[in-house]
C-alpha positions as CSV (number, residue, x, y, z in Angstrom):
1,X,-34.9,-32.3,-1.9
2,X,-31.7,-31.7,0.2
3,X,-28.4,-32.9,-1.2
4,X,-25.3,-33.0,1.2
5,X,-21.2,-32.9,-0.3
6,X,-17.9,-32.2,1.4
7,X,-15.7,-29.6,-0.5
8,X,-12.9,-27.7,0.1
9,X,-13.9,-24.4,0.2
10,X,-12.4,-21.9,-1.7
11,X,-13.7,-18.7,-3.5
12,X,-13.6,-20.5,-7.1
13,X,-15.2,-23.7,-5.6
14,X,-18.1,-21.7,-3.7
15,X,-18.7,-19.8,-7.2
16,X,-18.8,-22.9,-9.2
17,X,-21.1,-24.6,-7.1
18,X,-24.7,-25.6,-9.3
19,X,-27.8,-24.4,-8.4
20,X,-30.7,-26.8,-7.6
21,X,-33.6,-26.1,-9.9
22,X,-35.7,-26.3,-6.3
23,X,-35.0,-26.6,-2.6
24,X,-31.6,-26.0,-1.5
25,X,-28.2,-28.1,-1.8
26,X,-26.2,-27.7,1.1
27,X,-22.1,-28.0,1.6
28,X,-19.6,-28.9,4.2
29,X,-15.9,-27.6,4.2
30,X,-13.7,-29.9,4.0
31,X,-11.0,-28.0,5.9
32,X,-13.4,-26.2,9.2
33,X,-15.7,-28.5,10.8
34,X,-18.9,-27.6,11.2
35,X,-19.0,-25.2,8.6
36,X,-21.6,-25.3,6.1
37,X,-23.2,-23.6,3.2
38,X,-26.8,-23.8,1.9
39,X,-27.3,-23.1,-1.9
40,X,-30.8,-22.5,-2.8
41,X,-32.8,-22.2,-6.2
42,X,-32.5,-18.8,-6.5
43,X,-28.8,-18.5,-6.4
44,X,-28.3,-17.8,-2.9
45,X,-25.7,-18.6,-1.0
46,X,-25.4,-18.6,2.8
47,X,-23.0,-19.8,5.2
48,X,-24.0,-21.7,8.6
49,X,-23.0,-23.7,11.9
50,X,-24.9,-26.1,13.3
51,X,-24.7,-27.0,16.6
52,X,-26.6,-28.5,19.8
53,X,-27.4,-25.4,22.3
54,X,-29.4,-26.3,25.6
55,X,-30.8,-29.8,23.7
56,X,-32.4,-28.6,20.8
57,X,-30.0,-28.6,17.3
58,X,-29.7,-24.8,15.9
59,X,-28.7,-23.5,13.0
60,X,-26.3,-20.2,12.9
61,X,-26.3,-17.9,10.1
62,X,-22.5,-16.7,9.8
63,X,-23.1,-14.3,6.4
64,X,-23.9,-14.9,3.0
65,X,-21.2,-15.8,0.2
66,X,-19.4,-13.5,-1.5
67,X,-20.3,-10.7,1.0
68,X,-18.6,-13.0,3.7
69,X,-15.1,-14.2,2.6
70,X,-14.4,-18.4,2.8
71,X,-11.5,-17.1,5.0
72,X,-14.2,-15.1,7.7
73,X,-16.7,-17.8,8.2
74,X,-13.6,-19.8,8.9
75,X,-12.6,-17.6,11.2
76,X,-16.5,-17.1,12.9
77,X,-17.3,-20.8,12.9
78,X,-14.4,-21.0,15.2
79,X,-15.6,-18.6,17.1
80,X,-18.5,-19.5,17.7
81,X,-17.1,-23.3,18.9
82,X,-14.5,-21.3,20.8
83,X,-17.9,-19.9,22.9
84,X,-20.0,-23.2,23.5
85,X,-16.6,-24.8,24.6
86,X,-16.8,-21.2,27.6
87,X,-20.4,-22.4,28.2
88,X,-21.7,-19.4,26.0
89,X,-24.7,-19.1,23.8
90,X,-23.7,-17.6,20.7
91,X,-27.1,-18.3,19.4
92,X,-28.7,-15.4,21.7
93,X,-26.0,-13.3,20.2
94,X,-27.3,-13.8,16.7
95,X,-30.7,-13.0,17.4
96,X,-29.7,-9.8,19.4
97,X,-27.7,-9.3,16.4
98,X,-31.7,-10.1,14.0
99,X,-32.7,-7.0,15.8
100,X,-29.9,-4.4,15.9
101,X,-30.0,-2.0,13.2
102,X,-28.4,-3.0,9.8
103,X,-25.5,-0.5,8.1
104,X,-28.1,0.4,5.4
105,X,-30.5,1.5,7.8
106,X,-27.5,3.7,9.8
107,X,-26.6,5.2,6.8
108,X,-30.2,6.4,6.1
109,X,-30.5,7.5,9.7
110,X,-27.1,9.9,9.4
111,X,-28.8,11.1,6.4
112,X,-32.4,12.1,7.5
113,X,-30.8,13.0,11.4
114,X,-27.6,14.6,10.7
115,X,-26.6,15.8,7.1
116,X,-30.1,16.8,6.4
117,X,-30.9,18.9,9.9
118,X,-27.5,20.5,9.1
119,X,-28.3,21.2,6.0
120,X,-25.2,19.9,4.7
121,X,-26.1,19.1,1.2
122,X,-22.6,18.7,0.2
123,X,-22.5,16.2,2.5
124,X,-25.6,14.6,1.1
125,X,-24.3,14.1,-2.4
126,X,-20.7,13.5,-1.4
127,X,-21.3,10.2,1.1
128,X,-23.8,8.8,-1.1
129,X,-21.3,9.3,-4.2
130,X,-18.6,7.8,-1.7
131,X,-20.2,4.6,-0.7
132,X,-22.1,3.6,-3.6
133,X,-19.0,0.9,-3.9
134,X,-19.7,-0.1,0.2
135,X,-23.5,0.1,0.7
136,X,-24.6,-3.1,-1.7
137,X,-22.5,-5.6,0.1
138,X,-22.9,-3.9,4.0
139,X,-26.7,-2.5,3.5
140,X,-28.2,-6.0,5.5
141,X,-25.6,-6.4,7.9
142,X,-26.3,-5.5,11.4
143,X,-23.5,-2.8,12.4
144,X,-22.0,-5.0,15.0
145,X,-21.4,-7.7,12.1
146,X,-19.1,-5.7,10.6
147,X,-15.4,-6.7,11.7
148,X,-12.4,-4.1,11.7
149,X,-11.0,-6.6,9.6
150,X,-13.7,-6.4,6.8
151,X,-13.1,-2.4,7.3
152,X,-9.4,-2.8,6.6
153,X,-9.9,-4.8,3.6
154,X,-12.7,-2.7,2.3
155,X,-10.3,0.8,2.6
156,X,-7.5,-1.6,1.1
157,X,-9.8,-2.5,-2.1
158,X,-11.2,0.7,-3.1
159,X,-8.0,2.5,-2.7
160,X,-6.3,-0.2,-5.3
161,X,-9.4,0.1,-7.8
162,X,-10.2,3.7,-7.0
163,X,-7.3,5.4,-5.5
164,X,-6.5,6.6,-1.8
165,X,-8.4,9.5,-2.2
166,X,-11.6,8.1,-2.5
167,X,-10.7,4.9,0.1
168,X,-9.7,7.4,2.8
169,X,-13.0,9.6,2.3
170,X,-15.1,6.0,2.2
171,X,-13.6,5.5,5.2
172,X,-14.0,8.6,6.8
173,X,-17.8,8.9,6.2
174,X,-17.9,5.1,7.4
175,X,-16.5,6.5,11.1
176,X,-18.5,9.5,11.4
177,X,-21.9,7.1,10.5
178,X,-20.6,4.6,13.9
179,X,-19.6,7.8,15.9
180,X,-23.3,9.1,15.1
181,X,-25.1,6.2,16.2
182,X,-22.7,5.6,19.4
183,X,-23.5,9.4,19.8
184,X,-27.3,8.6,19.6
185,X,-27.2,5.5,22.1
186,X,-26.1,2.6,20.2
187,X,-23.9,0.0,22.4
188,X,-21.3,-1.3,20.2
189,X,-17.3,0.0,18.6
190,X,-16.5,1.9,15.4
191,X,-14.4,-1.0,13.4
192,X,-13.4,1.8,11.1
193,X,-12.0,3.9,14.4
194,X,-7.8,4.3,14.6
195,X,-7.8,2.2,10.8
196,X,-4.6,4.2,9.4
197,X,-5.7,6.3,6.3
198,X,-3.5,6.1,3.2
199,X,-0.7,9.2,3.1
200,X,-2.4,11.6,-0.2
201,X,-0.4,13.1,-2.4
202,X,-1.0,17.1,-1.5
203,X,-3.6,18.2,-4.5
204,X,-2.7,22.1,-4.0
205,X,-1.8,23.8,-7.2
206,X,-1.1,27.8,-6.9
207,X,-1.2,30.1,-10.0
208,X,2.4,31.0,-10.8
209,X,3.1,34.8,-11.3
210,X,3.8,34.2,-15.3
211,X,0.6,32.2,-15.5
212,X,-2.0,34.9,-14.0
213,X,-2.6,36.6,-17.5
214,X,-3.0,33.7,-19.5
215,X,-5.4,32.1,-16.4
216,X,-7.7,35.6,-16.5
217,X,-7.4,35.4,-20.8
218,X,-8.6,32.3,-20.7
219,X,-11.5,33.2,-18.0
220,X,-12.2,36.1,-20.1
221,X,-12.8,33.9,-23.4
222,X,-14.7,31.2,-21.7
223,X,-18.0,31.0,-23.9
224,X,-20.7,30.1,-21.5
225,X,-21.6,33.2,-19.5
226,X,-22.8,31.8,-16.4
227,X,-19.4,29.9,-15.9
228,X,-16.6,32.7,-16.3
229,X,-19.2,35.2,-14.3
230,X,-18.4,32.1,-11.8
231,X,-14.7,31.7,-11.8
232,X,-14.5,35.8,-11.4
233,X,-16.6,35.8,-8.0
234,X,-14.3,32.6,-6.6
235,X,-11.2,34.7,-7.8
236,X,-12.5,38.1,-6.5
237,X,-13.8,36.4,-3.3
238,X,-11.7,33.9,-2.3
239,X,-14.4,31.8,-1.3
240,X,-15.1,28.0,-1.3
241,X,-16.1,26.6,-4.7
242,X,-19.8,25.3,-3.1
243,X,-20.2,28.1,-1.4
244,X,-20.1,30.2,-4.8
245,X,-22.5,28.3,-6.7
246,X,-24.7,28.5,-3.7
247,X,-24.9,32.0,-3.2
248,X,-28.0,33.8,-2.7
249,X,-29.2,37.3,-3.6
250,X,-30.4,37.5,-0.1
251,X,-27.2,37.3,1.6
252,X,-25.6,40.0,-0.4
253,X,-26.2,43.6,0.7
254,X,-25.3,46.3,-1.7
255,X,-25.9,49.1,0.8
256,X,-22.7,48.1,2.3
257,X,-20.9,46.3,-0.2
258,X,-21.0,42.9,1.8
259,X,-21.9,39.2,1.3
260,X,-22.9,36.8,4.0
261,X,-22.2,33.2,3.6
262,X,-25.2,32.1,6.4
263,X,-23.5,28.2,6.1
264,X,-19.6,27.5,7.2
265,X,-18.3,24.2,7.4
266,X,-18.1,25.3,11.4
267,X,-21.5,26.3,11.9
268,X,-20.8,29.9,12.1
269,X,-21.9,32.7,9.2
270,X,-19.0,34.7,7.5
271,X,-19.0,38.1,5.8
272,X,-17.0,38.5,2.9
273,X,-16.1,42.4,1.7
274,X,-17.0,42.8,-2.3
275,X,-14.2,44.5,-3.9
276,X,-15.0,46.6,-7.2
277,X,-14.9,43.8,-9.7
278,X,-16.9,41.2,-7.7
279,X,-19.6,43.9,-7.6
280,X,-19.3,44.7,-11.3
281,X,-19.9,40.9,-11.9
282,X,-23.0,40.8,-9.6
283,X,-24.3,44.1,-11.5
284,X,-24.4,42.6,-14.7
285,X,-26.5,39.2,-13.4
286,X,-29.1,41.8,-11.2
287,X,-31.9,41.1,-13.8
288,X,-31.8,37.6,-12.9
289,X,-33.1,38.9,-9.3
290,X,-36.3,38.7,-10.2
291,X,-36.7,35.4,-10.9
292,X,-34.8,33.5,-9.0
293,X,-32.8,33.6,-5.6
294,X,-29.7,32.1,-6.6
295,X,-27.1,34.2,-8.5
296,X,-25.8,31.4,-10.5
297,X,-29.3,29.4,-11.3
298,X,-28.9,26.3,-13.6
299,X,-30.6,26.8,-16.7
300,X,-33.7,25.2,-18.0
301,X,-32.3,22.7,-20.4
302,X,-29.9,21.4,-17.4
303,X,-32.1,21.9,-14.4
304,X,-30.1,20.6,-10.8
305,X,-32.0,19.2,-8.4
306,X,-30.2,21.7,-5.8
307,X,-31.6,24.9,-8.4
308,X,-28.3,26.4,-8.7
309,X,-25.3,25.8,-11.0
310,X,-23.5,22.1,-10.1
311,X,-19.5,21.8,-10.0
312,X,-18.4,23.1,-13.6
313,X,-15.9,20.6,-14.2
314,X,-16.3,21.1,-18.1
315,X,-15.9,25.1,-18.2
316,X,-13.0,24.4,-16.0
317,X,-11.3,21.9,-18.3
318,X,-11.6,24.5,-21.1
319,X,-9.8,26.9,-19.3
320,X,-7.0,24.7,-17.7
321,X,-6.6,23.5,-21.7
């Protein structure tokens, strides 16, 4: 059985509304006419217009409550008035709208097409640690849904709850998905393009001169094997942190005293010159050859899904301390 109310809609109101034990209750805002929301037995909560388009009386999905703020189906409802009044037919909108790809289904796409071709594992791991926080409330949306607004206040909440550093990366991986599927034919704008990043405090930190022999003591009396073997080759190479704990046997050749790193940031391989100690280090883990092709292989008891050693924050505290 349908029940009908007027309310003033407000965030607390809309989250304090019951729940029919069957059917679906359905709300009108006090404060936008036209604007409705359906509750149903399940919990779910959806905002709608309904209005008369070419004779017959047709019901608008704007979004569904919380993911869509009381203040943004305001703001659509007018909208979509403001269009009948023009002679438009916001209803065809919608249902081009039904059949556009959803964020959730972009993401996956950036994935399997982009990260994944490139081999950019990093990548991989890195946008789907990023926007764990954005993907449960934008995975259904249909891309074009998604409002600069929404963008702005999305960077704006995670960088209050979880600092700019991770708001600005959220962000950035949120552009790069849009610019991908633009790339790859999509008709529509990037909402997260020209949204002003937050200014980062610079994360540097240089050993200082008197430091250096306390740093390489503390390297030296680092218990686990694997991990001070690991913090030599990043100080004797001067390479990137990944690109350590990725590194092959195969791309190292003794003959000439030489490492290749086959995968840059850029695309393009680099050869790194082993000095004496970096080969020293790689002398003493040549028995693990054999076995496996990484030089830094995670062990048994803590196998990665990758097959090499993972970031080693915890060795890395215990020398810092």
């Amino acid at each position: 059985m349908k029940k009908q109310t007027e309310i003033n809609f407000t965030k607390v109101a809309l989250l304090e509304l019951p729940v029919p034990s069957k059917g679906k209750i359905k709300f009108h805002d006090t404060k936008e006419k036209g604007l409705s929301l359906y509750v149903t037995a399940t919990g779910h909560k959806s905002f709608m217009i309904r209005r008369r388009i070419k004779r017959q009386q047709k019901e608008i999905i704007l979004g569904h409550f919380p993911d869509m703020t009381v203040e943004l189906a305001r703001k659509e409802a007018q909208k979509i008035k403001g269009q009948l009044a023009e002679g438009k037919n916001p209803y065809e909108e919608k249902e081009k709208l039904a059949a556009e790809k959803t964020f959730g289904e972009a993401y996956e796409l950036f994935i399997e097409k982009y990260a994944k071709i490139e081999n950019k594992l990093r990548t991989q791991k890195d946008i789907k640690s990023r926007l764990k926080k954005v993907l449960p409330h934008w995975s259904h949306r249909p891309l074009s849904s998604i409002t600069r607004y929404e963008m702005q206040d999305m960077h704006a909440r995670i960088g209050r709850e979880h600092g700019k550093y991770e708001a600005n990366r959220a962000l950035a991986y949120i552009r790069a998905i849009y610019n991908k599927m633009i790339e790859w034919g999509w008709e529509g704008t990037n909402p997260a393009a020209k949204i002003q990043k937050f200014k980062e405090q610079k994360r540097d930190r240089f050993i200082l001169h008197d430091e250096l022999p306390k740093f390489m003591e503390a390297v030296e009396a680092e218990p686990n094997r694997d991990m001070r073997d690991f913090f030599l080759m990043c100080l004797y190479t001067g390479a990137r942190c990944g690109n350590v704990l990725s590194m092959r046997w195969e791309d190292i050749d003794f003959s000439i005293n030489e490492w290749r790193i086959p995968d840059m940031k850029n695309g393009e391989p680099v050869r790194i010159p082993l000095i004496e100690e970096a080969l020293e280090v790689l002398s003493n883990r040549l028995h693990l050859k054999e076995s496996t092709p990484w030089v830094f292989p995670s062990r048994e008891h803590k196998k990665s899904k990758s097959g090499h050693l993972e970031e080693p924050k915890a060795a890395w505290k215990r020398i810092l301390d």
